[in-house]
N, C-alpha and C positions, 0 to 999 in steps of 0.2 A: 348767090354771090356772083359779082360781075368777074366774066372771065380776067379784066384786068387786075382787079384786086386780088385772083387768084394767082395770077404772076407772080405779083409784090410779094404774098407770103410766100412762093417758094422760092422767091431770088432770098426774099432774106434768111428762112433756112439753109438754103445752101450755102449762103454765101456770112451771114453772120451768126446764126445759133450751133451749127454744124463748127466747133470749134475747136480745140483743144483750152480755152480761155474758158468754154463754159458759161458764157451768158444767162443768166436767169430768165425767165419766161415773160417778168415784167421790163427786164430789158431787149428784150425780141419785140415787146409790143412796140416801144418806144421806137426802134429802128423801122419797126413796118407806119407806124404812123408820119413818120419821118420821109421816108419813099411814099407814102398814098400825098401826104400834104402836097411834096413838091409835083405829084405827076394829077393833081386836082382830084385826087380819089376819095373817096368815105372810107373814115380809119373801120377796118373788122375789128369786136373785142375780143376779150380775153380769152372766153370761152371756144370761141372761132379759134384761134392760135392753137391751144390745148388739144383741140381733138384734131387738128391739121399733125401736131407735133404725135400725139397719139397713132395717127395715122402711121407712120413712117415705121419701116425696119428698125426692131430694135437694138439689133446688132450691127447694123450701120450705123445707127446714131449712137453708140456707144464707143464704135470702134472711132469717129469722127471726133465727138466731145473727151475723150477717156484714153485711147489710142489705141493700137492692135491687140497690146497683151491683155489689157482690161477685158473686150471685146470677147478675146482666145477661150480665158478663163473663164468668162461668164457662159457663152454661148455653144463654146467647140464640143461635141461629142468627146468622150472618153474614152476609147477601145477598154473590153475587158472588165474586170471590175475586184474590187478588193477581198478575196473572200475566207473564211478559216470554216476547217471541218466539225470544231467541236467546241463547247462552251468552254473559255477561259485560256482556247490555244492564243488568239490576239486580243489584246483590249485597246482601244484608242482611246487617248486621254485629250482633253483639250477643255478651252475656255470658250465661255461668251457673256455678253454685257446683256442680261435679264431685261424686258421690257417693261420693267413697274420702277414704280418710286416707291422708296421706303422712306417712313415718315417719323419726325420723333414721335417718343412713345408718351411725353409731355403734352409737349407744346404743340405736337402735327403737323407743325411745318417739315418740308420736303426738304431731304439731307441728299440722299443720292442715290444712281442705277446700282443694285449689288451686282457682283462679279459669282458666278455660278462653274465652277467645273465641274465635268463631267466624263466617267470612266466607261464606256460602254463597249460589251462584249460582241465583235465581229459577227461572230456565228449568230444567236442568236437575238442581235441587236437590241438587248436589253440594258438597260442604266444598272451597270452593277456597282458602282459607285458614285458619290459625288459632294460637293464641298460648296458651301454658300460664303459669302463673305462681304465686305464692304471696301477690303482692301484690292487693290491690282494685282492681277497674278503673278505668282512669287513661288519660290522653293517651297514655301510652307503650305501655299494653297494646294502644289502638287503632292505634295507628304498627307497631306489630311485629305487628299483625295483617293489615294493610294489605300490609306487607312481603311477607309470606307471600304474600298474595292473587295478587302483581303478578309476583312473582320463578318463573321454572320449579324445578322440587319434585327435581329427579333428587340434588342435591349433599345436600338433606338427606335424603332418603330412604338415599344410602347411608348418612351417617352414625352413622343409624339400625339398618345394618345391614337395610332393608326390600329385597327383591326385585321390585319390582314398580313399575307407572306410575301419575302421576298426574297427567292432561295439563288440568291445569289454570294458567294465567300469561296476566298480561297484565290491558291499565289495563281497569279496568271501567268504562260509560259513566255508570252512576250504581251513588252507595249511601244505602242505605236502613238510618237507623236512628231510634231512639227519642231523647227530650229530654236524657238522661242529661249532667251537665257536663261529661265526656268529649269527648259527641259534640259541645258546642257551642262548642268551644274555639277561640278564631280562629288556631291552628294547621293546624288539618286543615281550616276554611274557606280558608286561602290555599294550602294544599298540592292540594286538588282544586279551587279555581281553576285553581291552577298547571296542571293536568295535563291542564284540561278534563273533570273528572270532576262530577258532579250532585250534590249532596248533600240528600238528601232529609231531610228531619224527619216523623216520622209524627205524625198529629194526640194533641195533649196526650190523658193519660188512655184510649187506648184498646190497651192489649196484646194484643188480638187481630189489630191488623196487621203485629206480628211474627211471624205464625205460620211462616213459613218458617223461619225461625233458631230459632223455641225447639220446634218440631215433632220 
């Protein structure tokens, strides 16, 4: 690669992909063809751009295209870390959007991502609950996650058709979850009153203290 054409890609990462606007990759080529045309150069392809862009700090080019906190959150070391002495002292509860499509059970066509929570006990990082769904998370998805959590597993597991244990049941002393309007509903604050359960809120803006649940 001619050192000049190696300029052009990094005048235009620096100076146009490195963004907060976020340019796509096909429009970085577009820009660097643009500088090679006017300065008589051979455009580099796509592939060329990719592993230049590859190359670079990834937490530079995050903090650059995304901004500081993006950056903070993704890349910054943690001090310390979450921890509970004994099965069922903390549970963390949260959501995520499953990697599969679910398909009708007719026709096969592709209806959409299910929505998956999941109760998982601090101490010994096991899934002691969880709730599948098709709808966005809601009051009801955290109640029938909670169900899970609390209820012994053998009745659904036959169901399931699963051979095997999962000795997990029973009230947890606290749960730990994020700000979500879900989690702050005064449902599930009189229901873990009710039960003697803790209800933790983790501090606004910070998703690295879910790492247990989303790990």
């Amino acid at each position: 690669m001619p050192i000049e054409t190696e300029a052009v890609i990094a005048e235009a990462l620096a100076q146009f992909y490195e963004s907060l606007q976020k340019p796509s990759v096909n429009r970085l080529r577009q820009e660097v063809r643009r500088l090679c045309r006017a300065r008589g150069l051979k455009t580099p392809g796509w592939h060329t751009l990719r592993v230049r862009i590859d190359a670079r700090d990834p937490a530079e080019l995050m903090r650059a295209r995304e901004g500081v906190k993006a950056a903070r959150d993704r890349f910054q070391p943690v001090p310390g870390e979450y921890v509970a002495e004994r099965a069922y002292e903390v549970v963390q509860i949260d959501h995520t959007l499953v990697d599969v499509i679910v398909v009708d059970r007719a026709s096969r066509q592709p209806l959409q991502r299910p929505w998956l929570t999941l109760a998982i006990d601090v101490a010994s990082r096991m899934v002691a609950g969880l709730y599948l769904t098709l709808e966005p998370p809601s009051v009801t998805s955290v109640a029938l996650a909670i169900q899970s959590l609390v209820l012994p597993k053998q009745a659904y597991l036959a169901r399931l058709g699963v051979d095997g244990d999962w000795p997990a049941a029973g009230l947890p002393e606290a749960i730990h979850v994020d700000n979500g309007k879900e989690f702050c509903s005064r449902a599930l604050q009189r229901g873990a009153e009710e039960y003697g359960i803790a209800l933790i809120h983790r501090p606004v803006a910070t998703p690295h203290y879910a790492g247990t649940s989303s790990g």
